[in-house]
N, C-alpha and C positions, 0 to 999 in steps of 0.2 A: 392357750398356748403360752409358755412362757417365754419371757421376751429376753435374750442376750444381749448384757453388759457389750456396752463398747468404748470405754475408756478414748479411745484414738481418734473417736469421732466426735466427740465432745471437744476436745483439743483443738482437732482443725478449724470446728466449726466456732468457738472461741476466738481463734488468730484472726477469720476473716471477720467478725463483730468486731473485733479491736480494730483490723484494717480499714474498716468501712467507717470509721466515727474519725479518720485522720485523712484530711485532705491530700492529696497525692503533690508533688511536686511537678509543674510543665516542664519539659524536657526539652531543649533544641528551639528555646524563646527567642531568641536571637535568629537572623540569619546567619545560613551557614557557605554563602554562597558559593560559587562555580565548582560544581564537582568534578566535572572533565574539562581538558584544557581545551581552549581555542580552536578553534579549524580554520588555518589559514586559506587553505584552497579547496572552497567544497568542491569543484568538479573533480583534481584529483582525488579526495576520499570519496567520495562519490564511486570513483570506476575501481577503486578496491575492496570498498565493501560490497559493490556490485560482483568481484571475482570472488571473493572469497564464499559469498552466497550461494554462487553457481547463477548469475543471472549474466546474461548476454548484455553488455549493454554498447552501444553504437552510436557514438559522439560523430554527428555530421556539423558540416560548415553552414548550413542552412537549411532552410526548409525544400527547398528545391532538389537540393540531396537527400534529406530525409524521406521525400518522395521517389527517391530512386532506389533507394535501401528498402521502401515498404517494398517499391514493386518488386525487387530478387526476392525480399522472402515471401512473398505469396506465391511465386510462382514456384520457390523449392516447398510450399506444403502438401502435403498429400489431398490425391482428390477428395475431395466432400464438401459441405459447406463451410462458411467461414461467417462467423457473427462479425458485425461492425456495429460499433457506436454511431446512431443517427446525428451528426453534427456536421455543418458545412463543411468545416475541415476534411474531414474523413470521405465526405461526397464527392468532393474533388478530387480525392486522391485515387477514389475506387473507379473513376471514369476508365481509366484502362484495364481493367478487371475483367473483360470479357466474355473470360474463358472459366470466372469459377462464379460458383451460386454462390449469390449473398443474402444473409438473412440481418435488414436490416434490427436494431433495436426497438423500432416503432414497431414491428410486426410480431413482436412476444420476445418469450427466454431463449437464451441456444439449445439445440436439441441436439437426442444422444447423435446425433450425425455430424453434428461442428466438428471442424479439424483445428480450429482456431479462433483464438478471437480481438478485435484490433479494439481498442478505446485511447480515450485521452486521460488524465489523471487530473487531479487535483494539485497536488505536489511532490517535487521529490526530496528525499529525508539523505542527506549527506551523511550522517554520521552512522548511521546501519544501513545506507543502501539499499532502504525501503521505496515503494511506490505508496501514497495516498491516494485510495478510489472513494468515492461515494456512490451513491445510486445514480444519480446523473450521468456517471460513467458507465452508461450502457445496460445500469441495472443491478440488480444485484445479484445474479448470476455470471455476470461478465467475465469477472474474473475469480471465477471457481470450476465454470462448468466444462469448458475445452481444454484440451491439454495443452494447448500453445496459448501464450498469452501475452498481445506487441503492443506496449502501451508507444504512445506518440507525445511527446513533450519539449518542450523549451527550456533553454537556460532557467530565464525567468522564474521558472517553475522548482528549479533546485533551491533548498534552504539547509543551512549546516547542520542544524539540531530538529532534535523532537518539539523542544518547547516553541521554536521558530513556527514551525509548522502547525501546531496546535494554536498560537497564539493566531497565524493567520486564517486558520479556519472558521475560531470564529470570529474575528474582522470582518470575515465575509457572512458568516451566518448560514456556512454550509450541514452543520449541525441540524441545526433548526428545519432547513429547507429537504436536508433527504432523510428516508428511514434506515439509512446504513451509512456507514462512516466507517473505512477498516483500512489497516497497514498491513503490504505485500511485504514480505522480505524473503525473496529470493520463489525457486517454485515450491511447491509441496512436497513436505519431507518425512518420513517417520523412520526410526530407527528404535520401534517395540522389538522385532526380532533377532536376537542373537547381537543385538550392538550393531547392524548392518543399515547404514545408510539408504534408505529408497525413495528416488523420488516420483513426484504424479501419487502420492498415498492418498490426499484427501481434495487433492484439485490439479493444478498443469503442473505438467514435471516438467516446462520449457518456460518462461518468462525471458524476454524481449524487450527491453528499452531502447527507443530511437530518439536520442537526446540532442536537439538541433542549437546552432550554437550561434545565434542570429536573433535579432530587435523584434520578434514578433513575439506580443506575449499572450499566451494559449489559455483558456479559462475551460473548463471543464465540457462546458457545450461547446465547444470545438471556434468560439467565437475569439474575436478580439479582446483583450482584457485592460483594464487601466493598469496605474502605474504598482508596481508592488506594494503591498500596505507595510506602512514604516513599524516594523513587529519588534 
């Protein structure tokens, strides 16, 4: 078979032998520090980037409100089950729950029957009005598998940035300790067809922050937690 001249490809392959025998120049050696400015008040960006999300979010004066706030919205959720996060916190809170089945986290995943599901977080992210969950929080179906999804959290728990929140996760070495580690931002959205906004496409089309605004600081197993790590 005879074989076709190709001039052009001799060429290319030329410039990259040349490129490859010249050391490249490091680019951006230097810092280049703060890309976005400051966030003077993460709770109010906090409840902006929360609206703009579409995420509910409900700033109470304490924890004792934030238990009054859970109890309305369970009782506006449709009958069926309701997953919980197995954490003290949350035990407490479900004592007057009477009236709906709970499927705690210690007894498996939510099933297609969950109408909702309540956990605690990791942290919240100020500047995208993100929630931080790990497997700790209730799993790692928690917050994918029901269409309502009411995370429960403390000031405490709010930090302005990403890097904040990253740097304190692993302070604590929450990486390490679960097999999932993921950022909520707002519910489940896709807009594949025709440009049209839908939400509930790939998890809850409802997310629910009850964000308490009071000295108890919340750790993901619904425990007491020390002082914020200096990040």
């Amino acid at each position: 078979m005879q074989t076709t001249e190709n001039p052009g490809r001799e060429r290319i392959l030329a410039r990259i032998r040349s490129a490859l025998r010249t050391q490249a120049s490091t680019r951006h050696s230097e810092p280049v520090g703060d890309i976005f400015p400051p966030i003077p008040d993460a709770l109010d960006r906090f409840r902006r980037e929360c609206e703009a999300n579409k995420t509910e979010c409900i700033v109470t004066k304490d924890l004792a409100q934030t238990e009054e706030k859970l109890n309305e919205l369970v009782a506006s959720l449709p009958n069926g089950e309701i997953f919980v996060q197995d954490a003290p916190l949350l035990r407490h809170m479900a004592a007057s729950w009477s009236q709906r089945r709970i499927r705690w986290s210690g007894e498996g995943v939510p099933s297609e029957a969950t109408r909702a599901a309540i956990t605690l977080v990791e942290s919240l992210v100020a500047a995208t009005g993100s929630v931080l969950v790990s497997a700790s929080c209730g799993g790692r179906g928690a917050s994918i598998m029901a269409p309502v999804h009411v995370v429960v959290a403390s000031i405490h728990q709010l930090v302005p940035t990403l890097d904040t929140a990253f740097a304190w996760m692993n302070a604590r070495g929450t990486a390490k300790q679960n097999s999932m580690v993921t950022l909520v931002t707002g519910p489940s959205r896709t807009g594949d067809i025709e440009k049209i906004i839908v939400l509930g496409a790939h998890g809850p089309q409802r997310l629910v922050v009850l964000l308490a605004q009071d000295d108890l600081l919340v750790s993901a197993d619904g425990l007491s937690a020390g002082p914020t790590p200096d990040c």
